[in-house]
C-alpha positions in Angstrom: 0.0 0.0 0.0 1.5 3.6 -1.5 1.2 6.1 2.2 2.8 8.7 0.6 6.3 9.7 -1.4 9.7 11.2 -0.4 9.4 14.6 0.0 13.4 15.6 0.9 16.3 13.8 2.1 18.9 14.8 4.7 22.4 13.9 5.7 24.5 14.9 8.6 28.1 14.5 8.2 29.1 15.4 11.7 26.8 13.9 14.2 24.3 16.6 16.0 25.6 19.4 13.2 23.5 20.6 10.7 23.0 18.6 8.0 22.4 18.8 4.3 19.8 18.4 2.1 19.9 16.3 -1.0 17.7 15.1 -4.4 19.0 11.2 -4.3 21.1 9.1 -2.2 21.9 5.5 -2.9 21.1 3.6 0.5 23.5 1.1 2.2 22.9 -1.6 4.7 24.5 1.6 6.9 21.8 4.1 5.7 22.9 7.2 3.8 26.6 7.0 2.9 28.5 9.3 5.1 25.1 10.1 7.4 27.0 10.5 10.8 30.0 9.9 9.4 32.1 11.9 11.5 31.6 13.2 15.7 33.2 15.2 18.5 35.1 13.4 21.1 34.4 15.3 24.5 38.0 15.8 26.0 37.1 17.1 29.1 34.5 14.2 30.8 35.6 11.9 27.6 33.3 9.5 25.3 31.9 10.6 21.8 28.9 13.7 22.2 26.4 14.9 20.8 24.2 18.3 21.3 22.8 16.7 24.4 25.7 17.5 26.2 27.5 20.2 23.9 24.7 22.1 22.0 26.3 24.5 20.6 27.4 21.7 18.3 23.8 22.4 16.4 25.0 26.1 15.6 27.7 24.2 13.0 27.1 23.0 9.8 29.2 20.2 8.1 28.9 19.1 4.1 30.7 17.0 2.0 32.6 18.3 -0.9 33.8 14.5 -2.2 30.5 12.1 -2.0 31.2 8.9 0.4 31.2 5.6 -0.9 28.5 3.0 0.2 28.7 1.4 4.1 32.3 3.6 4.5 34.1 2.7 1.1 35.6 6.0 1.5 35.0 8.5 3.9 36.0 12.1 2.9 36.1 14.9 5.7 33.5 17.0 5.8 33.5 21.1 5.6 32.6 22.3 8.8 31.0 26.5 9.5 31.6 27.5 12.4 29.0 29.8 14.1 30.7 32.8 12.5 31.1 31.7 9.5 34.6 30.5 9.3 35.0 27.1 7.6 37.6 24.1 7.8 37.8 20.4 6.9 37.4 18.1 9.8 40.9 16.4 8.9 42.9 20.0 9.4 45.3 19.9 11.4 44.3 22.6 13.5 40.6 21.5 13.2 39.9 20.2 16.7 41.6 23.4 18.0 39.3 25.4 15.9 36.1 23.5 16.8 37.0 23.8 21.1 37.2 27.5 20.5 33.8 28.0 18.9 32.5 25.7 21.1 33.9 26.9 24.5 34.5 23.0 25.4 38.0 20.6 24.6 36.9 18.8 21.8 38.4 16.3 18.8 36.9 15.4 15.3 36.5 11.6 14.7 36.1 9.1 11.0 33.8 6.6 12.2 36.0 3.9 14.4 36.1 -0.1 14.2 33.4 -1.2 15.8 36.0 -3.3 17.5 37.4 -0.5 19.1 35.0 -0.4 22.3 36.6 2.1 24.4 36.3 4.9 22.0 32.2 4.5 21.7 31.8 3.5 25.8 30.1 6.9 27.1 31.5 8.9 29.0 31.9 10.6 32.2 28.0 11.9 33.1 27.3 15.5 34.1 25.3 13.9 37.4 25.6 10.6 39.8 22.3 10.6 40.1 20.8 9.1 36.9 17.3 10.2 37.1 18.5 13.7 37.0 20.5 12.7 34.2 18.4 11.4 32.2 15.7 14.4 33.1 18.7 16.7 31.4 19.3 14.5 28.6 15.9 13.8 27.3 14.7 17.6 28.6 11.8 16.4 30.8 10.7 17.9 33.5 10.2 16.4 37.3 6.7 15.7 36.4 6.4 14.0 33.0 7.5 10.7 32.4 10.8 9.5 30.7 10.9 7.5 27.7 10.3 3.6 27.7 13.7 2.2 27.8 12.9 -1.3 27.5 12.3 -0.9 23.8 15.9 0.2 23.5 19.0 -2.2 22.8 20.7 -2.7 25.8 24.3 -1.4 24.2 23.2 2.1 24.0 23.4 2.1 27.8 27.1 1.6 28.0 28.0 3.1 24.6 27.3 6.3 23.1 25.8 4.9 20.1 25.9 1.1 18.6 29.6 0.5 18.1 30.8 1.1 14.5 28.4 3.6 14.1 27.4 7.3 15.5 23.6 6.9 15.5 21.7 7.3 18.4 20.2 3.7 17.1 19.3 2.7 13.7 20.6 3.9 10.7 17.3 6.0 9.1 14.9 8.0 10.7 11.8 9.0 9.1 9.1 11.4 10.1 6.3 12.7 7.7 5.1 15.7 7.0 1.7 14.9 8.7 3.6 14.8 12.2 5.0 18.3 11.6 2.0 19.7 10.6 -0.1 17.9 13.6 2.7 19.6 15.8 2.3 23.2 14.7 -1.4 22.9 15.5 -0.5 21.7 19.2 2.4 24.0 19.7 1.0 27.0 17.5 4.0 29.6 19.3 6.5 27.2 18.5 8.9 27.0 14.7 8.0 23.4 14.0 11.2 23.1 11.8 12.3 19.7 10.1 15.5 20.3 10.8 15.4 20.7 14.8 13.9 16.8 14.3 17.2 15.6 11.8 15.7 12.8 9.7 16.9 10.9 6.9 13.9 11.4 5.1 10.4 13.3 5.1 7.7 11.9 3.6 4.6 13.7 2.4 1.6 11.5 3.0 -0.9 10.7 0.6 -4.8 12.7 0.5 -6.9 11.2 3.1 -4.0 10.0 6.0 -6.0 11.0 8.8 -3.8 10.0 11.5 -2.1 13.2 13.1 1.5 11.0 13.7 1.0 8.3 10.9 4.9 7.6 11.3 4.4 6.1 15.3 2.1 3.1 13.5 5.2 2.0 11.3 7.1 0.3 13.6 7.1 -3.1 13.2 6.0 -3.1 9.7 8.5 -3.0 6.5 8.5 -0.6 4.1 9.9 0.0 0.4 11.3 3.5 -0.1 11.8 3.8 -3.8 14.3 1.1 -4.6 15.5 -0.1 -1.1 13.6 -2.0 1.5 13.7 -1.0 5.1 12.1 -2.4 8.4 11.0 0.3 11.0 12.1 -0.7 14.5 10.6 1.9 17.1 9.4 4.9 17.5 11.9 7.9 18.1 11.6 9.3 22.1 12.8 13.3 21.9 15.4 14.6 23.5 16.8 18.0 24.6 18.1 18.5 21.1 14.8 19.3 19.5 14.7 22.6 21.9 18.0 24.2 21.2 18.4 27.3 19.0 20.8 27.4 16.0 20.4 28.7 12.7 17.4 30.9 12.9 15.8 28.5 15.2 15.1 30.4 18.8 15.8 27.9 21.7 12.3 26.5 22.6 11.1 24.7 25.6 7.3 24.8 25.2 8.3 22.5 22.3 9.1 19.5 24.0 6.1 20.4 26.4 4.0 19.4 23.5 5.7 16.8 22.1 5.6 14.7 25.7 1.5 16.0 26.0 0.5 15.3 22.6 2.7 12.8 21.1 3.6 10.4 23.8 7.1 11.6 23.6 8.0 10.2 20.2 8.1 12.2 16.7 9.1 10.1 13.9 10.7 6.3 13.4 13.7 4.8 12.9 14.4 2.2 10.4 17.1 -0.7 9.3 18.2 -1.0 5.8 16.6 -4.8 4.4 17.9 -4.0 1.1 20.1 -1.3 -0.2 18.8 0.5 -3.7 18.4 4.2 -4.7 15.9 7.0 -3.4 15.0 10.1 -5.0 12.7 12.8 -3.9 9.3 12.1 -5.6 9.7 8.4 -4.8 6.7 6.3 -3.2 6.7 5.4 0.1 5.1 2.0 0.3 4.0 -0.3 3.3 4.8 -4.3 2.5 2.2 -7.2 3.2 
């Protein structure tokens, strides 16, 4: 069953930086080629971060100027702007120093590691002992709404900053629709509902007569074909502070997450697993598999 087709694709070079936007990607067993390619090692509590714990990581952009090759075949550094404008490839040698300035914290650039190499994906040092407060920061909830369900999650993103060879947060493709974003704006009408404070892989524009105001949520579970690959969608996506940090044009916004938690059970948008590689272009069906 056609729900809709690709309406625009996105891939972020350096994880939790913003991203660019593309007409056709050809999708790997790893998702995009070069989608997270590269992160920022936190020198100071150590472990690989994102804009959970350093946001004004989401005030840089990163793009490639060489395209990867599929599942790492080659892995070109990415141009980084900073947040006033200067730019640098993430392989200069005076990149990381570059980077800690504008971000007023020690950090490093970082390829994508062996996933063999355990030490440099174990998280690290937490900004609280107490992990209930912890999590409360990470996930931006306050003391009276609920966390996320972690149970649903793989057990390896508890010791590791992301699943070991990779830098997602889980799977390799996250999808939200366009339905979602506009459901959102209704139920947070003084917020910027912007697609790129959410960072998927793609958005899909749903077909005349979806009625369901989060249509993505219900994909879990279920495989799909995205023009020529297959994917399976695993869970939905729990929000984290991330989604209410200003950068670009984007004003830092806390009712935003109020809204997400109240009207959308925490989650906007669904991550996915590659089940066949193939090409995607914008325009492309989105179809649900018997």
């Amino acid at each position: 069953m056609i729900v809709g087709h690709i309406a625009q694709i996105w891939r972020h070079p350096v994880k939790s930086m913003q991203g660019e936007r593309l007409q056709a990607v050809q999708v790997g067993k790893q998702g995009i080629p070069g989608d997270r390619g590269w992160a920022v090692r936190d020198e100071v509590r150590g472990g690989i971060r994102g804009a959970k714990k350093i946001p004004a990581l989401m005030k840089c952009a990163a793009r490639y100027l060489e395209e990867p090759g599929e599942d790492g075949a080659l892995l070109p550094a990415p141009e980084i702007t900073l947040p006033n404008g200067e730019r640098l490839r993430a392989n200069a040698e005076d990149a990381a120093e570059r980077l800690s300035r504008a971000l007023d914290w020690r950090v490093t650039l970082w390829p994508l590691q062996p996933a063999s190499d355990l030490d440099h994906y174990r998280r690290g040092k937490p900004d609280s002992d107490d992990v209930p407060t912890e999590l409360r920061a990470i996930f931006g909830r306050e003391a009276n709404e609920p966390l996320p369900d972690f149970s649903v999650m793989p057990r390896e993103i508890f010791e590791f900053e992301s699943p070991p060879g990779t830098y997602f947060d889980l799977d390799p493709l996250l999808l939200v629709t366009d339905a979602t974003l506009r459901s959102l704006q209704r139920v947070a009408p003084a917020s910027r509902v912007d697609v790129r404070r959410f960072r998927p892989n793609f958005v899909v524009a749903m077909s005349d007569g979806a009625t369901d105001p989060f249509p993505e949520i219900a994909w879990a579970g279920k495989r799909l074909r995205i023009g020529g690959a297959a994917i399976a969608a695993t869970i939905a996506c729990p929000r984290c502070v991330m989604i209410t940090h200003a950068f670009a044009d984007l004003p830092r916004d806390p009712g935003l997450m109020r809204a997400v938690v109240r009207e959308a059970n925490q989650q906007i948008g669904v991550y996915a697993r590659v089940g066949a590689s193939g090409p995607v272009r914008v325009g492309d069906p989105v179809e649900i598999e018997d």
